[in-house]
N, C-alpha and C positions, 0 to 999 in steps of 0.2 A: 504494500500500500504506500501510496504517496501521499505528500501534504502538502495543501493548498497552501496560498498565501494567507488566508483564512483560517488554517490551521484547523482547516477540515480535512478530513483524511478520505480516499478513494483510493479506487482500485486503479492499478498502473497497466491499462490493458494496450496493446499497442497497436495504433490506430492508423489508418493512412489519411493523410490531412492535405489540402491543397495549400498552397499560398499562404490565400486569403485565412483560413481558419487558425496555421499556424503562427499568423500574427493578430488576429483578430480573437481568435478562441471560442467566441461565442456567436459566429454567424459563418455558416456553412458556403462553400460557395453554388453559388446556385446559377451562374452564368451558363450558356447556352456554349457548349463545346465545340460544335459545328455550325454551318449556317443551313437554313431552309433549306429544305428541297422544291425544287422546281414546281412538283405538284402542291406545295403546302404555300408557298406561294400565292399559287393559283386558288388555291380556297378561299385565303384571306384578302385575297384582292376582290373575290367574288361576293364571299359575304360584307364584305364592306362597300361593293356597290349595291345593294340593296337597301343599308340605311339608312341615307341621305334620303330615301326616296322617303321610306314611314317617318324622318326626323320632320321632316317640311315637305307634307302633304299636301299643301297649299300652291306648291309650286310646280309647274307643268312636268312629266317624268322626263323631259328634254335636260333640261336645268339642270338637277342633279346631278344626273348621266357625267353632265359636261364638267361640272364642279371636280365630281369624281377625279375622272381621266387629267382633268390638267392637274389634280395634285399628286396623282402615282407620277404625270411625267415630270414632275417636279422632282420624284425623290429616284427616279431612276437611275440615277449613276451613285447611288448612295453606298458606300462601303459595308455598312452593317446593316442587313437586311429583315432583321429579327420585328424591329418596330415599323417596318412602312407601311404596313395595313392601319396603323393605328394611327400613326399621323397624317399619315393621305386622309382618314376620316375625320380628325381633325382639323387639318386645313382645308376640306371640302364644304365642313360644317360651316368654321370660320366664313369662306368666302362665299357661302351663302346668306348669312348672317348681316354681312357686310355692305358689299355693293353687288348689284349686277354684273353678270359673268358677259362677255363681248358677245357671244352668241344671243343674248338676252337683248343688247343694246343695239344689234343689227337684224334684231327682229325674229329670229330661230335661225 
């Protein structure tokens, strides 16, 4: 048994630790080890053009659509690929929020 700083005692079991844990101790690492696959990608780009559409109902399904697509091709050349579903729906939201998207301003 070992003993904490605490001067609590535990069992010295030997553990394999990343990095992060081995100077952190109390937060595991939980980072994504590879990047997406191609098809999971394709999920999250898909379920995230859908939302825009039930977020702002109000707005022609043209709209969204368009909001959508110019924010994926916003983050396409993005290095880490893990988040783009999420912030494509975020800045989709955003720019519908905001102002009119140019297809809007030049009539569909």
């Amino acid at each position: 048994m070992a003993e904490t700083p605490y001067g609590i005692k535990r069992l010295s079991l030997p553990v394999r630790q990343s990095a992060t844990t081995e100077r952190d101790r109390h937060c595991p690492d939980t980072r994504p080890a590879t990047g997406p696959t191609p098809a999971a990608e394709r999920r999250g780009r898909e379920d995230v053009q859908g939302r825009p559409t039930r977020t702002f109902p109000d707005a022609p399904p043209a709209v969204p659509a368009v909001a959508t697509e110019e924010a994926f091709d916003f983050f396409s050349s993005a290095r880490i690929r893990h988040y783009v579903p999420v912030l494509g729906f975020k800045r989709a939201s955003r720019r519908l929020t905001q102002r009119p998207l140019k297809s809007e301003a030049r009539g569909g």
